[in-house]
C-alpha positions as CSV (number, residue, x, y, z in Angstrom):
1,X,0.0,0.0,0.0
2,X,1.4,3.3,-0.8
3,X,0.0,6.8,0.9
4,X,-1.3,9.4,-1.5
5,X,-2.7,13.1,-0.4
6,X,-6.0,13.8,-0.6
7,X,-7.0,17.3,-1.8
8,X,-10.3,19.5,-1.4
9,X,-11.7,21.3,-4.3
10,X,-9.8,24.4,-2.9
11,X,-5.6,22.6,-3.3
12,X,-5.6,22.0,0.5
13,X,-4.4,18.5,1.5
14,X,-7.1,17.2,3.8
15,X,-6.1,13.8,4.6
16,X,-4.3,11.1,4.0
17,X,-5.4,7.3,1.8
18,X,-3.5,4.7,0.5
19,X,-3.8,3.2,-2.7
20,X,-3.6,-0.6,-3.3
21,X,-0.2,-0.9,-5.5
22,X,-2.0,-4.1,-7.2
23,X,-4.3,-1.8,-9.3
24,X,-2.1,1.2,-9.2
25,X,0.8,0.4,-8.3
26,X,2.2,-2.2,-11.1
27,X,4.9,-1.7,-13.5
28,X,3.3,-0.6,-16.5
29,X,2.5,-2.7,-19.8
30,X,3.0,-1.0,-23.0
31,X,2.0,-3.4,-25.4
32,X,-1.0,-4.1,-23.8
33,X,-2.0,-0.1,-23.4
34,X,-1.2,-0.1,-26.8
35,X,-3.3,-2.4,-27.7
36,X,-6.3,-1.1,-26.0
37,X,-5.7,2.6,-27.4
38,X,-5.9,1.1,-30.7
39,X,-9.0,-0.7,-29.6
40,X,-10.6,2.4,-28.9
41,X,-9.9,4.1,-31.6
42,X,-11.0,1.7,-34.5
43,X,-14.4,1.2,-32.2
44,X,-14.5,5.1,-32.8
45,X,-14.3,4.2,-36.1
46,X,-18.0,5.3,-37.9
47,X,-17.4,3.4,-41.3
48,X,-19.6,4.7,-43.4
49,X,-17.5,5.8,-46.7
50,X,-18.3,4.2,-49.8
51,X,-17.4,4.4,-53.5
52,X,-19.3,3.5,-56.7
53,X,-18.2,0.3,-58.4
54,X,-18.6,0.1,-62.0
55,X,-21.8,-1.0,-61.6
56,X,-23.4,1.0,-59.3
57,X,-22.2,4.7,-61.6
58,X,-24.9,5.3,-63.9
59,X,-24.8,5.1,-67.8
60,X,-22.2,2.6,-69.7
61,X,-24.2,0.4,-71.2
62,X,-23.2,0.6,-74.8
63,X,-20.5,-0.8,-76.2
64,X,-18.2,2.3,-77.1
65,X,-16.9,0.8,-80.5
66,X,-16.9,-2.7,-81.7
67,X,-14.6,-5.5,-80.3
68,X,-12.3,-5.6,-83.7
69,X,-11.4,-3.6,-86.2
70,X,-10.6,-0.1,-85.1
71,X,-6.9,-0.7,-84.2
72,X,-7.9,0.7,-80.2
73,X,-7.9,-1.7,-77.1
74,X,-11.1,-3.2,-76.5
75,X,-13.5,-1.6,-74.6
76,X,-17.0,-3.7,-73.0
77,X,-18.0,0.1,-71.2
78,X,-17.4,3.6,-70.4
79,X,-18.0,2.9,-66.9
80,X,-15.1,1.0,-66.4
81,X,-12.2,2.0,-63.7
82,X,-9.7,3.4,-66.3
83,X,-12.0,5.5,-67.6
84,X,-12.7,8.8,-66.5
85,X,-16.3,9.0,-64.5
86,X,-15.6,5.3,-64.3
87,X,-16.6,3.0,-61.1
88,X,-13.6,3.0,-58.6
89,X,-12.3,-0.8,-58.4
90,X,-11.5,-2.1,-55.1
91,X,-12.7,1.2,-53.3
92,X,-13.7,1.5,-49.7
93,X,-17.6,0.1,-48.7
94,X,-19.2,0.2,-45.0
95,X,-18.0,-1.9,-42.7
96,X,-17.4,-2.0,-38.9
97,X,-13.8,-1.6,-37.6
98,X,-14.7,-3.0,-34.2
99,X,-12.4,-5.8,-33.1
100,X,-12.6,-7.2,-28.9
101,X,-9.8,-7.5,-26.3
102,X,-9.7,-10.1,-23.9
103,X,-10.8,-9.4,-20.4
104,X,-7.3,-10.4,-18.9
105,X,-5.8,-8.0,-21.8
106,X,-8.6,-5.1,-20.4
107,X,-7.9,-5.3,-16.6
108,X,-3.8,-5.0,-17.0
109,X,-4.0,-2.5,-19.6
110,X,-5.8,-0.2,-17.0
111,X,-3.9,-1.1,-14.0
112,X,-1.0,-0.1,-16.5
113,X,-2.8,3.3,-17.3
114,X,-3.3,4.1,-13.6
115,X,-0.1,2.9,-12.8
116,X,1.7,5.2,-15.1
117,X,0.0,8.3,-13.3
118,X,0.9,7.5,-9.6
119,X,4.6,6.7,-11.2
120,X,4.6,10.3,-13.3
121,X,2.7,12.2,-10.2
122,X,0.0,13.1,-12.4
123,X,-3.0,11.6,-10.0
124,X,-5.0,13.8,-7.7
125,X,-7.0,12.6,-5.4
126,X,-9.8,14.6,-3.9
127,X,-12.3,14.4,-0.8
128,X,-15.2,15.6,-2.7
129,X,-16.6,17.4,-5.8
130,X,-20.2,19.0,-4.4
131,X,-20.8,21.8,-6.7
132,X,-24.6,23.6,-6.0
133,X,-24.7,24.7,-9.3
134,X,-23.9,24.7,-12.9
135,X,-21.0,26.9,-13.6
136,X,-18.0,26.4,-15.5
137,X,-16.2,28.9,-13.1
138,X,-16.2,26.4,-10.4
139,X,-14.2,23.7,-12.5
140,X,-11.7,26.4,-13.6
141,X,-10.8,27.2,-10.4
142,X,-11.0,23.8,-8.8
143,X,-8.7,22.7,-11.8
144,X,-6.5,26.3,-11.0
145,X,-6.0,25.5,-7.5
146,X,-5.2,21.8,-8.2
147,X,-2.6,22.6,-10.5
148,X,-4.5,21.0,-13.4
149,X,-5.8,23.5,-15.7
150,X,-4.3,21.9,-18.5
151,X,-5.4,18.9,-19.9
152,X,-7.1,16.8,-17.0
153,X,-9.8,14.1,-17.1
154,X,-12.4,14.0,-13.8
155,X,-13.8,10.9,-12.5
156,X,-16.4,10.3,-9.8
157,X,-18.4,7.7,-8.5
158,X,-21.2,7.0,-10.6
159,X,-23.8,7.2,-7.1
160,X,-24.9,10.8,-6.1
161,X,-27.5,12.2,-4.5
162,X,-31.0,13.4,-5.3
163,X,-33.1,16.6,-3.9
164,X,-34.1,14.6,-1.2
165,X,-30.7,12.7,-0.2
166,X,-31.4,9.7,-2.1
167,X,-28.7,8.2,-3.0
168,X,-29.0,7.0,-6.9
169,X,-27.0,5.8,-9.7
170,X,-26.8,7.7,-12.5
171,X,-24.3,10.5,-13.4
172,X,-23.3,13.9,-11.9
173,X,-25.0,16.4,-14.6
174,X,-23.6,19.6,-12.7
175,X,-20.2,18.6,-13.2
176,X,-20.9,17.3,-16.2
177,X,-22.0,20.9,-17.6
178,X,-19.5,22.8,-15.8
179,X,-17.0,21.0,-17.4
180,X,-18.0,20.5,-20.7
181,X,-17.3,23.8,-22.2
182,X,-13.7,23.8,-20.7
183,X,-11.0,22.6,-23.8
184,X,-8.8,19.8,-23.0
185,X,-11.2,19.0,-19.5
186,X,-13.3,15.1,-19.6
187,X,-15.4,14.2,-17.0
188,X,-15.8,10.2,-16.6
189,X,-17.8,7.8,-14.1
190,X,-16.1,4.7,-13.1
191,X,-17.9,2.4,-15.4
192,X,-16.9,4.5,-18.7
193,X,-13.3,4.8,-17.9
194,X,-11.0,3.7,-20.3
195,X,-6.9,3.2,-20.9
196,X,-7.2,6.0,-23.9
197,X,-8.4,8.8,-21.6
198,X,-6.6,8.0,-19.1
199,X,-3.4,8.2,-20.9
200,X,-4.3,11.4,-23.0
201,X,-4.8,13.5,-20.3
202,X,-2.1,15.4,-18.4
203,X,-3.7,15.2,-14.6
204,X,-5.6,12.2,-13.8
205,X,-8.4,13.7,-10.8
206,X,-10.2,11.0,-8.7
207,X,-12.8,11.5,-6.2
208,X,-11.8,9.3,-3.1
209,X,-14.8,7.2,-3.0
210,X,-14.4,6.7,-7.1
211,X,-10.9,5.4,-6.1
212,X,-11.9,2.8,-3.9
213,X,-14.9,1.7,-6.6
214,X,-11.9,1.3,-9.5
215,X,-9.8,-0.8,-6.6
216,X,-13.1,-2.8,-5.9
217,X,-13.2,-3.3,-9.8
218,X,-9.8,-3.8,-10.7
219,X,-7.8,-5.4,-7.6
């Protein structure tokens, strides 16, 4: 176990926690973050583009001179890839891009992830994030006073609660919109974390209770 500060929204260490070093405190894999940023990305992938072939470009039906005789290549139709406004041959069609990762592959690939920000310093953990209302201000200056107004990627606990102190599961809208308009700033539950966020933000920011979920998930 390794001892980590815990921060409030203002930059003042509060406490104390410790982290369990088999989630974040393994030497990272590469290959297999590699693997799952690549994963990501092709499942990003929309793939919708699409050519015409020579049979889907209207027109070409005729024969554009006779099969013998003229002294020119033959020639069956105008439509033909070496012609000009011919079909393109071989050209791209829809398809899915989408390939799966094993679940061993998964888990060390964002043990890794994590990993890699406790070894670089770049993970903050903090007490709370209760913000009354929607405005981006309040993320700018939590983020200021943090030291991670650049690039940074919040996650909390996917349980908050309601008007009348119900606890429920669903997201945190208010941080949500205060933090969307921000460039370079995610916001991210515990269940739609991922290795490519992770490692394409420069401060990693936990809530303390969305810590111990990912060790409950992970370890």
């Amino acid at each position: 176990m390794s001892k980590i500060s815990v921060y409030d929204i203002k930059g003042n260490v509060v406490a104390d926690t410790e982290l369990n070093d088999s989630v974040w405190g393994i030497e990272p894999n590469v290959p297999a973050m590699h693997t799952m940023v690549v994963n990501y990305l092709a499942n990003q992938r929309q793939g919708t583009q699409s050519t015409l072939t020579r049979t889907e470009v209207s027109g070409g039906g005729r024969k554009p001179w006779r099969q013998k005789g003229t002294g020119r290549a033959r020639q069956g139709s105008t439509r033909a890839p070496q012609w000009t406004h011919g079909g393109v041959a071989l050209g791209p069609k829809p398809r899915s891009y989408r390939f799966t990762v094993n679940k061993k592959l998964r888990r060390l690939a964002m043990k890794s992830a994590l990993s890699s920000k406790v070894k670089d310093g770049d993970l903050i953990v903090l007490n709370a994030i209760d913000f009354e209302s929607i405005k981006t201000k309040n993320v700018t200056e939590m983020l200021k006073a943090l030291n991670a107004d650049g690039k940074a990627l919040i996650v909390k606990s996917l349980f908050v609660s309601d008007e009348e102190g119900r606890v429920t599961e669903k997201a945190d809208l208010t941080l949500v919109k205060s933090a969307r308009n921000i460039p370079g700033v995610r916001t991210s539950t515990v269940n739609n974390l991922n290795v490519y966020d992770i490692l394409n933000c420069d401060k990693l920011v936990v809530v303390q209770d969305a810590a111990a979920k990912i060790e409950e998930v992970y370890r």
